[in-house]
Structures are given as C-alpha cells and as structure tokens.
C-alpha positions in Angstrom: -112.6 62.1 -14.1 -116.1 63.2 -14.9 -117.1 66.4 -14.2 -119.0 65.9 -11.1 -116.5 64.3 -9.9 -114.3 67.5 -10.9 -116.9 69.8 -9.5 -117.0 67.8 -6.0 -113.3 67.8 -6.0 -113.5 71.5 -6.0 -116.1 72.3 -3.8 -114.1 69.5 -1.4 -110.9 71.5 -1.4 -112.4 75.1 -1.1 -114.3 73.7 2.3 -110.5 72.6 3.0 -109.4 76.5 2.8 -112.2 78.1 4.1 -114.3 75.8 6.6 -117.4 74.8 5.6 -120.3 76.3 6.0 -123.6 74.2 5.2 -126.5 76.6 3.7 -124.1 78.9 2.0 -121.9 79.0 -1.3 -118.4 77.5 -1.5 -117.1 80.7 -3.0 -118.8 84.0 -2.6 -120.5 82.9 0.4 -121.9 86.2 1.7 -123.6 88.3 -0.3 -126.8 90.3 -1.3 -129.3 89.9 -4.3 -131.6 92.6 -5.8 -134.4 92.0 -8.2 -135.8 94.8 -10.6 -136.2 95.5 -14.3 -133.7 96.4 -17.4 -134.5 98.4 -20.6 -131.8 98.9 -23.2 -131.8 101.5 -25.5 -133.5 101.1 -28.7 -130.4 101.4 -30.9 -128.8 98.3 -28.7 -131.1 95.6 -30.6 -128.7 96.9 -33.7 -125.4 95.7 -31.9 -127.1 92.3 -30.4 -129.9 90.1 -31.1 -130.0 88.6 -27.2 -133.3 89.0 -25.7 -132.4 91.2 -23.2 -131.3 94.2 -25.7 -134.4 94.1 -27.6 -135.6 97.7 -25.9 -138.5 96.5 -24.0 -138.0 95.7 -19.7 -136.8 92.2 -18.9 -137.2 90.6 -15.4 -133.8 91.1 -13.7 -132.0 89.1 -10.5 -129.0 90.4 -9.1 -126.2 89.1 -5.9 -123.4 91.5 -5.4 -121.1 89.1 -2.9 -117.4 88.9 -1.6 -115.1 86.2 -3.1 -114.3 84.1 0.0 -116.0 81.0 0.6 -116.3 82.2 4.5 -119.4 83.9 5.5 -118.1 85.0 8.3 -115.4 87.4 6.4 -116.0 90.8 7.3 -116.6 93.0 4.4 -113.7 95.4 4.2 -111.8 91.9 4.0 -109.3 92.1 1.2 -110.8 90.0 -1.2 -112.2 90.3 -5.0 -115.6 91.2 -5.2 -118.5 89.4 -7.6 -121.6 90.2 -9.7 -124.0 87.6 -11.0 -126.9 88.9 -12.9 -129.6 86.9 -14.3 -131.8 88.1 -17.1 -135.4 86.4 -17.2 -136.3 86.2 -21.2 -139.9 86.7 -22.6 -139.1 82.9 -24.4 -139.1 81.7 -21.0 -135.1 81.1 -21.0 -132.5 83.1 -19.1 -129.1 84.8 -19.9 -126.6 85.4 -17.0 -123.8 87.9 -16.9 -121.1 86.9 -14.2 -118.4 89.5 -13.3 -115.5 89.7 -10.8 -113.4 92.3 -9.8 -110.2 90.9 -10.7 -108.6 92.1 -13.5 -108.1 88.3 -15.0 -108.6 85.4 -13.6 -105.1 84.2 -11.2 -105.1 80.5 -12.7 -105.1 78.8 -16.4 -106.8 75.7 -15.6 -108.8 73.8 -12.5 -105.5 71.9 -12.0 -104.0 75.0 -11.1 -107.0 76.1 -9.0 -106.8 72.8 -7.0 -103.4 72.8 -6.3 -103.2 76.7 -5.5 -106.0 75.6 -2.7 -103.6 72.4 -1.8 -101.5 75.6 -1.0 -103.7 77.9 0.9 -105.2 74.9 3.0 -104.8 76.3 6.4 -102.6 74.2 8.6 -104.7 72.6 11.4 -102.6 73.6 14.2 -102.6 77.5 13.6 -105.4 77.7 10.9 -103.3 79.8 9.1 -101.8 78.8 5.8 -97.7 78.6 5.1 -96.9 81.5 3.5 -93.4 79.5 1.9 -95.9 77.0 0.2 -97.9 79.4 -1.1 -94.8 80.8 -2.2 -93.5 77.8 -3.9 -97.0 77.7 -5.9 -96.5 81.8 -7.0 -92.7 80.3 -7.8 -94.3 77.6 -10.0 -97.4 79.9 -11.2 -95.9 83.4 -12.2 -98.4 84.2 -14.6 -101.0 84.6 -10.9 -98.9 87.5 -10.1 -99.7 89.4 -14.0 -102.9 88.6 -13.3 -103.2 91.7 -11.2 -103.6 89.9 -8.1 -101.4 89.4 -5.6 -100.2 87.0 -2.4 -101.5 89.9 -0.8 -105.0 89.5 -1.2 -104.8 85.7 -0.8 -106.1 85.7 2.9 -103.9 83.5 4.6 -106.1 82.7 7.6 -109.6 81.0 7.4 
C-alpha cells in the first residue's frame, strides 16, 4: 500500500469515528493559532546548531488544539490536548516542533491505530461506540493502557 493510500485510509476511518466535518482537520479539529517571535538565549547556539537557537528572533506560528477530530467537542471534553509550532528560518526553510499531552503515544504502529478506530467506530444506531469491542482491542493492545491513557478518555460517543 503506498502511503497515500495509507494516509487516505486514515483520514477515512477517523471521519468513521468522529463524522466528518469538511473545512476542518481530521484530528485536532478545533483549535487556535498564534503568530509572534522567539529568541533563544545566546548560550543555546552551544547546545544546537538549528536555526532557530542561533540567539537572534525567528518568525513563529503556533495552534494550541483539542485531540478529537470533532469540532463540535466542547472544550472541557476529556481528550489530549496538542501543540504544533512552526519556526520560519532566515534560509527560507522551516522547523516544526509537534507536542501532545499524552504521556506516550497509545499505539505502536498505524495498524494498531486503524484497528483501535475499527473499534471506536460509533455504531450507527446509537452513535455510541461498544464499549466490549473496545475492550477486546485494550485485551489485545495492553501496552495502550502503560501508555498513560486510558478507555476513559477514549470518548465513546461522536
């Protein structure tokens, strides 16, 4: 499978748990962005030669957003959280710094991603998802649950 065809595949079954929603993201749907400036110290170029810790201001773009691919999800929704950053480079090139508020990731590999959505796919009927195949998938998966995160904060409904 190429990966288009992977990344389609994704996007597909993350419209499948959460709706979809033309205009916005498939994950972190709703968020905000801020745009300013960042200086690092003058002893940081000695720890890293990337552009942005060379001590003068470098062009910055940030989105704070919530994980869900709903942007319709409250805010106080239990959910992780994300920060994307994007550092605009004097050379012209950029550098992006991508955090999220889980401790690690819940999955190992896309497979896993895909079928833990397979799992959370709300049935059509209630448009909640069955708690016993999630269940079966944290049975199969028990390294999701070390990861920090928990069935908890895996929104059942859409």
């Amino acid at each position: 499978m190429s990966d288009h065809d992977r990344s389609q595949e994704l996007v597909d079954a993350l419209g499948a748990v959460h709706g979809r929603h033309p205009g916005f993201r498939a994950v972190h749907a709703r968020g905000t962005g801020a745009q300013g400036s960042f200086t690092a110290s003058a002893e940081s170029a000695a720890l890293s030669r990337a552009g942005q810790f060379s001590g003068t201001p470098v062009p910055v773009v940030a989105r704070f957003s919530n994980g869900s691919g709903n942007p319709d999800l409250p805010d106080g929704a239990r959910d992780g959280r994300g920060l994307a950053v994007k550092f605009r480079l004097a050379d012209g090139t950029s550098s992006d710094l991508v955090g999220l508020s889980l401790p690690v990731f819940f999955v190992r590999s896309v497979a896993d991603f895909l079928a833990f959505l397979a799992a959370r796919r709300p049935d059509p009927d209630t448009g909640v998802a069955d708690p016993a195949l999630v269940g079966a998938w944290v049975g199969e998966h028990p390294e999701a649950l070390a990861s920090g995160s928990t069935p908890s904060t895996w929104s059942m409904g859409p």
